[in-house]
C-alpha positions in Angstrom: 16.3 10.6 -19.0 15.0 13.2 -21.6 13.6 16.7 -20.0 12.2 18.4 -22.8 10.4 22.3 -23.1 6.8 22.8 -24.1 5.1 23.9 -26.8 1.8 24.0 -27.9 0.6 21.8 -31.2 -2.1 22.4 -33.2 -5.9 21.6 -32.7 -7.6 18.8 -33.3 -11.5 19.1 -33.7 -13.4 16.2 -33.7 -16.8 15.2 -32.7 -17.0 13.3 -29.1 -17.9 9.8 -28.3 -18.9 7.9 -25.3 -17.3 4.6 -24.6 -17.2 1.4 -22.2 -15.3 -0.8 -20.3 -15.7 -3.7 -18.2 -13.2 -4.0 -15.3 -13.3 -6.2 -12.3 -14.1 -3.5 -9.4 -17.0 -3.9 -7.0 -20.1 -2.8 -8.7 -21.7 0.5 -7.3 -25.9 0.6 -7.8 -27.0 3.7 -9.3 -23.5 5.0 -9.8 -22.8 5.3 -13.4 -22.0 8.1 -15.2 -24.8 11.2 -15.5 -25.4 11.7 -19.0 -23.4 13.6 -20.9 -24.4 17.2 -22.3 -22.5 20.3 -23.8 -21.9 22.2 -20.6 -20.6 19.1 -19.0 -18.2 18.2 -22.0 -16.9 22.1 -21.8 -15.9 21.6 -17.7 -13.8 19.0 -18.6 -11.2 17.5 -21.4 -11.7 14.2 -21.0 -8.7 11.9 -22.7 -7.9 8.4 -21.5 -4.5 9.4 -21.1 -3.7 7.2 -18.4 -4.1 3.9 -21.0 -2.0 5.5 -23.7 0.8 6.8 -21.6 1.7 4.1 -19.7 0.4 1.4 -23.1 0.1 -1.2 -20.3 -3.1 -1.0 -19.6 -4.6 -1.6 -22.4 -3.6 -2.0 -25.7 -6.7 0.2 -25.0 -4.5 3.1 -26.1 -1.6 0.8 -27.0 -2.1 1.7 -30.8 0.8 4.2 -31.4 4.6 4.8 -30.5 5.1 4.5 -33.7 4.8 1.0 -34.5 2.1 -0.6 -36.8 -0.6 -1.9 -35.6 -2.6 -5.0 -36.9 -6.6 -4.8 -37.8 -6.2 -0.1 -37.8 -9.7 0.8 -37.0 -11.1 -2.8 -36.5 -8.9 -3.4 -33.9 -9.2 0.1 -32.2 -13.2 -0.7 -32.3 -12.4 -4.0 -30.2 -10.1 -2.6 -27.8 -12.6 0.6 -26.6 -15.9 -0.8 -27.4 -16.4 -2.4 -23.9 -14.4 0.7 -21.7 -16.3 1.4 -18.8 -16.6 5.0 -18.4 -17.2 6.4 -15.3 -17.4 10.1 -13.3 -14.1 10.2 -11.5 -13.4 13.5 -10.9 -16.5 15.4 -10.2 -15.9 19.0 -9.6 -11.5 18.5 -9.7 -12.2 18.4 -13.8 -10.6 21.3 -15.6 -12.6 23.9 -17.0 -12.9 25.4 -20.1 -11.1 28.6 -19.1 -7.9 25.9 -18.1 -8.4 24.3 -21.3 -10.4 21.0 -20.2 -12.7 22.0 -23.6 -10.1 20.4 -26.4 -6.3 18.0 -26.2 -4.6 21.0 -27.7 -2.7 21.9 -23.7 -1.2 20.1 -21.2 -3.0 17.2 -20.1 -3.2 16.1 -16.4 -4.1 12.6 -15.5 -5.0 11.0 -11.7 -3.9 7.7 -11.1 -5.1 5.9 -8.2 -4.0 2.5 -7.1 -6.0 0.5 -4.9 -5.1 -3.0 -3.7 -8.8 -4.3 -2.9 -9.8 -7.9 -2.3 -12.9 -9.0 -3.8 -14.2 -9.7 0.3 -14.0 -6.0 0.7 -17.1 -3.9 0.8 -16.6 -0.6 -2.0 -16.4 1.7 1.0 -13.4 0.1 3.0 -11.0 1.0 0.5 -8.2 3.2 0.5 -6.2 4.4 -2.1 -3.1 2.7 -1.7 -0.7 4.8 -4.4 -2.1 8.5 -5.6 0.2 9.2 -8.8 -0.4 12.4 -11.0 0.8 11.9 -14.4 1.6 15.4 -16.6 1.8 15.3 -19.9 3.3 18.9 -21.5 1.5 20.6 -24.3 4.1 19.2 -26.8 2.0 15.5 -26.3 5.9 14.3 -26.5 6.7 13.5 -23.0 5.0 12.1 -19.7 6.1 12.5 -15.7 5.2 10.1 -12.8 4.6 12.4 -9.7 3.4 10.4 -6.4 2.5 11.8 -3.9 3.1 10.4 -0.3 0.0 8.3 1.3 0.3 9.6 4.4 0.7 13.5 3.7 -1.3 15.3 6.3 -4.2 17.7 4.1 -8.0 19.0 5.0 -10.2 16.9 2.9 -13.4 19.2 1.8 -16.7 18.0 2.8 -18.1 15.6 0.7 -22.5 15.2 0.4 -23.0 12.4 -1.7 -21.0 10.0 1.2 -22.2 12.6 3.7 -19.1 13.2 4.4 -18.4 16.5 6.7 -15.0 17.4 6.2 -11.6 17.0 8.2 -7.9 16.9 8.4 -6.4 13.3 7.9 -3.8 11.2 6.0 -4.6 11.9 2.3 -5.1 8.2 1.1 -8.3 8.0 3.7 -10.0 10.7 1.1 -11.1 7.8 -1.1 -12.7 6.0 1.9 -14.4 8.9 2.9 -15.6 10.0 -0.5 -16.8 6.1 -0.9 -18.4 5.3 2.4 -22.7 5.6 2.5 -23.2 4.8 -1.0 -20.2 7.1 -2.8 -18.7 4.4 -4.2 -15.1 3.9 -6.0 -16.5 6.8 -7.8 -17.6 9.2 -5.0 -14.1 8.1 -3.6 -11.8 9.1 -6.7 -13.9 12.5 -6.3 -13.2 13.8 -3.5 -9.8 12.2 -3.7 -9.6 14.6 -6.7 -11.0 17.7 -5.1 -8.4 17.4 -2.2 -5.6 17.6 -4.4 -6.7 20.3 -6.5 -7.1 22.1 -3.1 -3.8 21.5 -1.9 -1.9 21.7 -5.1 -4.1 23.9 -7.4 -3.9 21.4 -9.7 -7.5 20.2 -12.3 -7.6 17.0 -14.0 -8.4 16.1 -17.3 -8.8 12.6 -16.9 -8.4 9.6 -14.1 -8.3 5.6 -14.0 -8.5 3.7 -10.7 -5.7 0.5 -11.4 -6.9 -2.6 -9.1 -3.0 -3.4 -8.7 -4.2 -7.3 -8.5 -5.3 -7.0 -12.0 -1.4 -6.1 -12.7 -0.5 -9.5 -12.7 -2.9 -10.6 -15.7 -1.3 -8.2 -17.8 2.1 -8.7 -16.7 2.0 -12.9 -17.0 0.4 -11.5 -20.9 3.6 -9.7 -21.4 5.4 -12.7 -20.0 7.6 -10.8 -17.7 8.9 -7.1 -17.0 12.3 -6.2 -16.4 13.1 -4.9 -12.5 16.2 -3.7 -11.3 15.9 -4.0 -7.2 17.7 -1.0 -5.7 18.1 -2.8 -2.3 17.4 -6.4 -1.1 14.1 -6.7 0.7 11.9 -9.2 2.5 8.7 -9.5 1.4 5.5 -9.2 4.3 3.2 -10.6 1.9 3.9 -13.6 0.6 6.1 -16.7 1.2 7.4 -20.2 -0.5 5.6 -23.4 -0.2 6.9 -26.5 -1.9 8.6 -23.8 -4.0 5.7 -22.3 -5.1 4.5 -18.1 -3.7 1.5 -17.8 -1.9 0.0 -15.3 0.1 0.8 -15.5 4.0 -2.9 -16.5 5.2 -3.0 -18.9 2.7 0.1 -20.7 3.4 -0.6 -21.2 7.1 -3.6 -22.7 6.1 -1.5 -25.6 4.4 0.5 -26.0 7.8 3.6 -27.0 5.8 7.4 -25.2 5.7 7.5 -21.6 4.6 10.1 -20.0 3.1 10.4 -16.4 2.8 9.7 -14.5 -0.5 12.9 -12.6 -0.8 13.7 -9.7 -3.4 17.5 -9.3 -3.7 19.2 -6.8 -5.2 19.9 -6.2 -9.4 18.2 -6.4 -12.6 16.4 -9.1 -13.6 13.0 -10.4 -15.1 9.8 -11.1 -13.1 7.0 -12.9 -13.4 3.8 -11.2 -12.0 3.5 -12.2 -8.6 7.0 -11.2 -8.0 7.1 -7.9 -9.5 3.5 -7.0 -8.3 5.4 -8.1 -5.2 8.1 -6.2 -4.6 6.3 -2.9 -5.8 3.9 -3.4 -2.5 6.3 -3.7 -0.3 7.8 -0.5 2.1 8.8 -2.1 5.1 12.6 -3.2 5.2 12.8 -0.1 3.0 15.5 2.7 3.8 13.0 5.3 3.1 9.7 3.2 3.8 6.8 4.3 1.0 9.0 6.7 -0.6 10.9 3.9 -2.0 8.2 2.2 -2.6 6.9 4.9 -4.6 9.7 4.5 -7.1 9.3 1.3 -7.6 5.7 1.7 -8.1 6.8 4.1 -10.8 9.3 1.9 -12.0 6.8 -1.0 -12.7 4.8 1.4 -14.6 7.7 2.1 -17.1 8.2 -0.7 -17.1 5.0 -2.3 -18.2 5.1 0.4 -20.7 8.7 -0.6 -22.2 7.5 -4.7 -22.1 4.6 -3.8 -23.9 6.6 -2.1 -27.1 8.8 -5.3 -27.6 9.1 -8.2 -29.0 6.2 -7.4 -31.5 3.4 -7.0 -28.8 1.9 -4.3 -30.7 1.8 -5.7 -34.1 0.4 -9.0 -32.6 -3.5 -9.4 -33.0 -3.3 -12.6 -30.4 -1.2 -10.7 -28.0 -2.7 -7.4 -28.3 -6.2 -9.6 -27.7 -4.7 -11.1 -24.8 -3.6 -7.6 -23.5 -7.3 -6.2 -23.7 -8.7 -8.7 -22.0 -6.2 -8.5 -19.3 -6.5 -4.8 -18.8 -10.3 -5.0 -18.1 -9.3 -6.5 -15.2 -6.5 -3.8 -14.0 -8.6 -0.4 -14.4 -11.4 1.9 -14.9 -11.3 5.1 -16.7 -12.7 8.6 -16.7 -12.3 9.6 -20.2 -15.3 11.7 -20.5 -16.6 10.9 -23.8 -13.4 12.4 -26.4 -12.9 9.8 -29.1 -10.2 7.4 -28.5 -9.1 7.7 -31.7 -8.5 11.9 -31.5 -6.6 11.2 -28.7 -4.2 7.9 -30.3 -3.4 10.9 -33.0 -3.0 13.5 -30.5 -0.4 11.6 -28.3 1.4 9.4 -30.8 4.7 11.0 -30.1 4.8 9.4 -26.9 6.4 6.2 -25.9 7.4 4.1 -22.6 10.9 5.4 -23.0 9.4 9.0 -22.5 8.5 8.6 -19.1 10.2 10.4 -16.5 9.6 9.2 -13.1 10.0 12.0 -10.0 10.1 12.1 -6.4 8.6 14.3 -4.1 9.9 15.5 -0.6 13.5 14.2 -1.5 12.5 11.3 -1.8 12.3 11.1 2.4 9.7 11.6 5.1 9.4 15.5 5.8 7.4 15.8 8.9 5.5 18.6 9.9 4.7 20.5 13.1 2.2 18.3 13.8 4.3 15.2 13.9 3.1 14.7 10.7 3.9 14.5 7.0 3.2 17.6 4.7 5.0 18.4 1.6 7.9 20.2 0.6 8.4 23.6 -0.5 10.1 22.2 -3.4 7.6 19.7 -4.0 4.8 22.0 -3.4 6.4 24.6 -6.6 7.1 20.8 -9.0 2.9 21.2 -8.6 3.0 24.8 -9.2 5.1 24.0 -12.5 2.9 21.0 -13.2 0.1 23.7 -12.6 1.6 25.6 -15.5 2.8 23.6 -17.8 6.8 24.3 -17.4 7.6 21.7 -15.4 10.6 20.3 -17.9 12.1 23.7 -16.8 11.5 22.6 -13.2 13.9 19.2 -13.3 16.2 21.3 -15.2 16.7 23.5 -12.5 16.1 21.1 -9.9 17.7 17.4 -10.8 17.5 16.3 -7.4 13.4 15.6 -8.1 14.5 12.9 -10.3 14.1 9.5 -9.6 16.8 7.1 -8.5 15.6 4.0 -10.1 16.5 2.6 -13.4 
């Protein structure tokens, strides 16, 4: 896989734009987005980097790697003209001083996945995968770094949830920051906040991905291509009469069940199957940090699918893909035309992402009986921190990931 150095490209000035999406995540009264003034747009850089990275969730962003795309600015109207925009990262934004004013650095995206049902009230969720995505200041490459759900940290006190602070498993941040009125938005906040205080890391820019609205967009590309590392049984769905469904649903039918099974090799998955396998970490050698990888590994994934067989020069398929990833995602882009950023980060493809593991890729316990992180993982965020991380897998190959 490609590690390449930074650099630093030129500027691009433009003047900013607000945009909105629709997505299928519970609705939270009185929680949209405070308006938008100078000050605000100097804390933070605000690129929907998340959509154009990964191209799966969108087509939103989808309009580069170097292929053609159908309808130019017609098209690029259509697919951000409904984004729904909101406040994800509250005080975790980068500042002006760490270059959150412009796209010219290093952009640093949060990525949180959340597996909600729609019977679920917005403050019982947690945030099932926590992925930080660094892109270098050469706009040419992109890393995948997750970082384990159940790492011990202190979460900082939170008032909009009246939350008062405490040490817990990291993924309960989002509840906490959601509970009393916070919201999916008070819960990406203070999700935020907690990683910048443990890592020293500021974010230009988050989505929250609904991983049920995966399948849409998978079933639009038809399929993605999986290669299982090692055979596991699924504890989420089974067979009836050939056909999956989820566990309380097929004992409802009282008929034969047949275990969902993923066994090992490459192959190509529907969306049920490979939204699947990338839940599952029990049965797993190494339990969440496996399924991190293949969380990871579905996300390149996507991202290679969506650069073939002539999805991006397709205006059916690319209107397919739109709709689809409304479903999937929210954004915090903070107003930065999408069209600055499509120039800014057309050097980057699917094939440029490099996926990496933290804590060896095993649990690393603490004296608590707990998880923490690494040493090693804790100086990959330092280098994220500052922009040299390519220099950091050099020297350390061991942090890359063992999936295909």
């Amino acid at each position: 896989m490609p590690v390449q150095t930074s650099g630093r490209p030129p500027s691009l000035d433009a003047p900013h734009a607000s945009v909105r999406m629709s997505a299928t995540i519970p609705a939270q009264p009185g929680k949209g987005r405070p308006p938008t003034t100078p000050a605000s747009r100097k804390r933070r850089r605000k690129d929907p980097l998340w959509a154009r990275i990964t191209l799966i969730f969108g087509a939103v962003l989808m309009l580069t790697s170097g292929v053609a795309i159908v309808g130019g600015k017609v098209m690029i109207d259509r697919a951000t003209g409904n984004i729904d925009q909101r406040n994800l990262l509250g005080d975790a934004g980068k500042s002006g001083a760490e270059g959150g004013a412009n796209l010219d650095g290093p952009i640093d995206m949060l990525l949180l996945g959340v597996d909600a049902r729609q019977s679920w009230a917005p403050d019982d969720v947690r945030a099932d995968s926590i992925i930080v995505l660094h892109i270098p200041a050469t706009h040419d490459q992109a890393y995948l770094i997750s970082i384990p759900r159940d790492t011990e940290v202190r979460i900082p006190a939170f008032s909009k949830s009246g939350f008062h602070g405490g040490v817990d498993k990291i993924n309960a941040a989002f509840q906490a920051g959601a509970r009393n009125g916070g919201g999916w938005e008070g819960g990406a906040q203070l999700t935020a906040q907690t990683i910048k205080q443990m890592t020293g890391i500021s974010f230009d820019g988050a989505a929250i991905i609904n991983f049920g609205g995966f399948k849409r967009i998978i079933d639009t590309l038809g399929s993605v291509r999986i290669c299982v590392s090692q055979e596991v049984k699924s504890h989420h769905m089974v067979y009836v009469d050939g056909k999956p469904m989820w566990n309380a649903e097929a004992k409802k039918t009282g008929k034969p069940m047949t275990p969902v099974v993923h066994k090992k090799g490459c192959k190509e998955m529907e969306g049920w199957a490979a939204l699947d396998y990338s839940r599952q970490r029990y049965g797993l050698k190494n339990a969440d940090y496996d399924r991190q990888q293949n969380q990871q590994q579905l996300i390149k994934a996507m991202a290679k699918k969506a650069t073939q067989n002539g999805t991006l020069t397709s205006p059916t398929k690319i209107s397919k893909l739109i709709d689809a990833a409304g479903d999937a995602f929210v954004l915090d882009t903070g107003g930065v035309p999408v069209i600055d950023f499509i120039f800014t980060m057309r050097g980057v493809t699917g094939s440029d992402l490099t996926m990496l593991r933290t804590n060896g890729g095993t649990f690393n316990g603490n004296g608590n009986n707990r998880e923490s992180l690494s040493e090693q993982t804790l100086e990959m965020f330092r280098a994220v921190k500052e922009d040299r991380l390519a220099d950091f897998v050099v020297a350390n190959p061991e942090v890359l990931s063992t999936r295909k």
